[in-house]
C-alpha positions as CSV (number, residue, x, y, z in Angstrom):
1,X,0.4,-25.7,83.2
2,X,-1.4,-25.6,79.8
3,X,-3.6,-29.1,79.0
4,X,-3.4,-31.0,76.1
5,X,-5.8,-28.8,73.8
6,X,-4.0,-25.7,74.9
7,X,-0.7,-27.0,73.4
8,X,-2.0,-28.0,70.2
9,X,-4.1,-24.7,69.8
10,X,-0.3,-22.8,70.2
11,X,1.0,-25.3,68.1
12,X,-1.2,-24.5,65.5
13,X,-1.3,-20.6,66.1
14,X,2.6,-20.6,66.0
15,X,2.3,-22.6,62.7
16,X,0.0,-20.2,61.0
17,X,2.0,-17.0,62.4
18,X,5.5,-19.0,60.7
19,X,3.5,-19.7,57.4
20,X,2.3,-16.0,57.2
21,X,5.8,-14.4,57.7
22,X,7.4,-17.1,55.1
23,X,4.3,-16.2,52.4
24,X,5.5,-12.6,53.0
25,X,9.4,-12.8,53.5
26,X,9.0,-15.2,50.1
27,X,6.9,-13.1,48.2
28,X,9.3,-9.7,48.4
29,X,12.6,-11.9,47.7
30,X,10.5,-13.0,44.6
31,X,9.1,-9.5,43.7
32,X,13.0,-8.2,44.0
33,X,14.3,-11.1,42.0
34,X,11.2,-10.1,39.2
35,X,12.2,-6.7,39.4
36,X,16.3,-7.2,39.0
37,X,15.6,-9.6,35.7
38,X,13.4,-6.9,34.6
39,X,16.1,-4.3,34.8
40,X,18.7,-7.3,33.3
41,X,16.6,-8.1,30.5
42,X,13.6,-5.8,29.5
43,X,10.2,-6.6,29.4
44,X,10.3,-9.3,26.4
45,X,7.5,-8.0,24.8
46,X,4.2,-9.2,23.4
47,X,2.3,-8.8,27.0
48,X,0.4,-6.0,28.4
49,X,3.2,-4.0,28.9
50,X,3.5,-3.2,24.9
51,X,6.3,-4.1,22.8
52,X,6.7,-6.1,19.7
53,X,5.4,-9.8,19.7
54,X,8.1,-12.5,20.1
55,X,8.8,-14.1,16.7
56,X,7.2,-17.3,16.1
57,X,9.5,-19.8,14.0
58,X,7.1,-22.5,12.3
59,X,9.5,-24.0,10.2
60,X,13.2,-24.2,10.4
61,X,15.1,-25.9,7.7
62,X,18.0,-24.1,5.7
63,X,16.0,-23.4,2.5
64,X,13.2,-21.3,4.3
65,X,16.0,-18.6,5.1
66,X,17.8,-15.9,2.3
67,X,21.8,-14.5,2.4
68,X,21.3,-12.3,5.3
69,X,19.8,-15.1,7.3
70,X,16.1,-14.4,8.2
71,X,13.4,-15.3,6.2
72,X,11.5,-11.9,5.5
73,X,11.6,-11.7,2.0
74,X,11.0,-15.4,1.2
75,X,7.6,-15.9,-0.7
């Protein structure tokens, strides 16, 4: 029968096999879940992967905005 060290050296090899498959198993049900909101909602933009910048609202107060509701021709 195994001694004392041998049971904590499986112990600790099973433990590092278990924590190897989970990093693995976890990183491809992220990389599909990643890949399935890309295809939902686009890239976003304003990263690497081109695109217009995301709009940055500084102030928001019902003045700063025209009729049609944006601000683009204010001065």
């Amino acid at each position: 029968m195994m001694g004392h060290w041998g049971l904590w050296l499986l112990g600790g090899l099973v433990l590092a096999i278990g924590a190897g498959v989970f990093t693995v198993v976890w990183w491809k049900v992220g990389d599909q879940w990643a890949d399935a909101e890309y295809k939902r909602f686009g890239h976003g933009g304003g990263g690497p992967g081109g695109g217009d910048a995301p709009k940055v609202i500084s102030r928001f107060d019902e003045d700063s905005f025209d009729e049609d509701g944006d601000d683009e021709d204010r001065e």
